[in-house]
N, C-alpha and C positions, 0 to 999 in steps of 0.2 A: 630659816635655819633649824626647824622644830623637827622638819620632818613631816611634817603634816601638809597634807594634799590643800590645793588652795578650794577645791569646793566645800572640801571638811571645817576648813577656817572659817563659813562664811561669807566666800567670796560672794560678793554684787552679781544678777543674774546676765548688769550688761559686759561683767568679763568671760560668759561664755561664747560659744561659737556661733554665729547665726545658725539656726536650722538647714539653712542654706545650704549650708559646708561640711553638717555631718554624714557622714558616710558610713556605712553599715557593713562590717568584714566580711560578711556572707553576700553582699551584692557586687556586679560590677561595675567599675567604675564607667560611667558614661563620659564623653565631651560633651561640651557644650553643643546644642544643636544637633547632637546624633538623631534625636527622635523624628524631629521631621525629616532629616537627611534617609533615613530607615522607612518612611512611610513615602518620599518620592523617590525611593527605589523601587517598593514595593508597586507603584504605579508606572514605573519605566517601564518593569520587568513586564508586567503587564500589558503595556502597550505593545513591547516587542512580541512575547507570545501571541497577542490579535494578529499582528500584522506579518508572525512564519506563516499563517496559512494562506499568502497570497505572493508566496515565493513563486518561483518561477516554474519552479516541477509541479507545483498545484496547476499553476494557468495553465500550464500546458497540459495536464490532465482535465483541464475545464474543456479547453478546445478541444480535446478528443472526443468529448460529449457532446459538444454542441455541433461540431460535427458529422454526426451519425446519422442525424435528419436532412442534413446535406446531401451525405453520400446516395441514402436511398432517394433522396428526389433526382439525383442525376442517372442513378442505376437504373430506375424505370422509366423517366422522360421518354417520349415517343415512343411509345408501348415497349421500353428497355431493349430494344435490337438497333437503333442507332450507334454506327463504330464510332463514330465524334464523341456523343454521350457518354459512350461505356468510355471512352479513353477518358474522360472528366470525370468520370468515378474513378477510374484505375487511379488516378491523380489523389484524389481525396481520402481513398485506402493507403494511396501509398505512405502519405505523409502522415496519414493517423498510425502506421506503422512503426513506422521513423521516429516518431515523437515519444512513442513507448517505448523505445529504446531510449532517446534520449534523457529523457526526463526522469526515466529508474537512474539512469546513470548521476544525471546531477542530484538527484535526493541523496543517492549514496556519498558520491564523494565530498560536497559541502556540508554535509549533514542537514539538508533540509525534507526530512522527514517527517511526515505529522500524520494525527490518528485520519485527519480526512485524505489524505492519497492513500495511505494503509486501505482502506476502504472504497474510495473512488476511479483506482488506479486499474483497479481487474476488475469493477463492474466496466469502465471506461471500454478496456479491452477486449471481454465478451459481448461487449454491445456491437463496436464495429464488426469483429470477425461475423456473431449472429445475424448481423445484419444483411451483409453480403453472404452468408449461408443461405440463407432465405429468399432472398431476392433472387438467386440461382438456381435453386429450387422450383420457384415458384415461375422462373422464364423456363422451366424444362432444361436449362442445361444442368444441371448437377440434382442425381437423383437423393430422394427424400431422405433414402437410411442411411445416404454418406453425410446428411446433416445432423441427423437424431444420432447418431455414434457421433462424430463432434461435438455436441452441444449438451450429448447425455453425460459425456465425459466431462465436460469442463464445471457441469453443473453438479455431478456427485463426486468428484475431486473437494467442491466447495462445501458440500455439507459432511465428507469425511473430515474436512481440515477443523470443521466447528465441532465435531463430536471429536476429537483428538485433544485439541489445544489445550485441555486441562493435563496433559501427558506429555506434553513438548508439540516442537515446531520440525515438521519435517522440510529439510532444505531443497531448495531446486537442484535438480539433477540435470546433466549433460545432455541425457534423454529427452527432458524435459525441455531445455531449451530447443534441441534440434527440432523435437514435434515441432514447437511452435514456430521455427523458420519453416519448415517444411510447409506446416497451414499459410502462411502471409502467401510464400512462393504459389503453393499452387492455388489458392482465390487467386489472387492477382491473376494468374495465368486465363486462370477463367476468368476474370471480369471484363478482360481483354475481347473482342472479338478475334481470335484467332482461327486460320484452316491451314490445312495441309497438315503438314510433320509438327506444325508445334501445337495444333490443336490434341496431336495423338501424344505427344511427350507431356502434353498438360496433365493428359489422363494419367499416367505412370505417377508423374510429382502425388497430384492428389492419390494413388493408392497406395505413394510412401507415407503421405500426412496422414493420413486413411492407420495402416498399420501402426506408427509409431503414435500416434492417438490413444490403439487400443493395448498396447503393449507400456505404455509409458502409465496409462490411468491403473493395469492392473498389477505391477509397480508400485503403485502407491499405494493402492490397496493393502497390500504385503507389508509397506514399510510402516502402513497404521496400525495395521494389527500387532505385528511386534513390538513399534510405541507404547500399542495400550495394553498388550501385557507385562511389558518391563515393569510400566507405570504402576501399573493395580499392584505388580510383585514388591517393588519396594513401597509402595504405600504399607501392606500388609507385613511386612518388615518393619517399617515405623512403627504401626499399631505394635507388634509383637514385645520392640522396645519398651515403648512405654508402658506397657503394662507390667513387664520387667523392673 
């Protein structure tokens, strides 16, 4: 009744709180058990992120791979001019085809995305197309500079996209797509043993893939360079800020 606080009085130290129970206004308050509950999440989560990268659109970018030493063992079996063969390769292009479509598709739509298909996805793709570039080449039917203009493009597209990325991401174009049905269609065409009329419509396809190759790569060209001037302008706009 004095007014006086009971610790002021005196009190016994066993009418304080256990240590237990004090709580501290600046912290939050836990439950019981959060800590471990918080560190076997911390381990779920973990086991989930291991096991995104063997979703589905990975394995099926695996099989594209492993597929590639396939293809060129059936492309050249029997000194490579067997039509049975070549149709077993047609077969093994096709579907390494098909699967790169597919399997962009499922990364996109479920969100299974991860840094190794970012990466394995277009080595994947320029290995089969390469592959059969070469093998065609190298049987005389598809001459040498219709593969160096393919392949010189797919490869300095790739070292534009590294010298850029610090300036943005330039997106796939329409053009872009069609080059690359246009290349699947006409390899195919060619891997085929074909004569007559569709061996000469082959020719035509490949000098559309042919074209849209070298029109579609200097294209991007163009949309790097105004990337990386926008980029450097407002960087040096930043800079100007701050020093402001």
């Amino acid at each position: 009744m004095s007014g006086v606080p009971a610790s002021a009085a005196g009190a016994s130290p066993e009418t304080k709180a256990p240590p237990e129970t004090e709580v501290l206004m600046d912290e939050p308050v836990e439950p019981l058990g959060a800590r471990p509950a918080a560190k076997g999440g911390k381990i779920a989560a973990a086991a989930v992120n291991q096991a995104s990268l063997w979703n589905v659109a990975n394995l099926l970018t695996m099989f594209r791979l492993v597929l590639v030493p396939g293809f060129v063992m059936l492309m050249l079996a029997h000194g490579g001019y067997d039509p049975a063969w070549r149709s077993f390769a047609w077969a093994a292009f096709a579907v390494a085809m098909f699967t790169d479509l597919f399997d962009g598709h499922l990364a996109r739509t479920y969100n299974l995305v991860t840094d190794f298909g970012k990466i394995a996805d277009p080595i994947a793709d320029k290995a089969i197309m390469g592959a059969a570039l070469v093998c065609l080449s190298w049987l005389d039917e598809l001459p040498w500079w219709v593969t160096a203009v393919i392949l010189g493009r797919e490869l300095g597209v790739t070292v534009i996209r590294f010298l850029v990325i610090r300036y943005g991401v330039i997106p796939a174009s329409r053009g872009g797509k069609l080059k690359t049905l246009a290349q699947g269609i006409a390899v195919g065409m060619y891997i085929l043993a074909l004569t007559g009329w569709l061996a000469t419509l082959r020719w035509w396809v490949m000098a559309v893939a042919v074209a849209l190759t070298v029109v579609t790569g200097l294209d991007y060209v163009r949309q790097a360079i105004v990337l990386r001037r926008q980029g450097m302008a407002e960087r040096k706009a930043a800079l100007r800020g701050s020093k402001a």
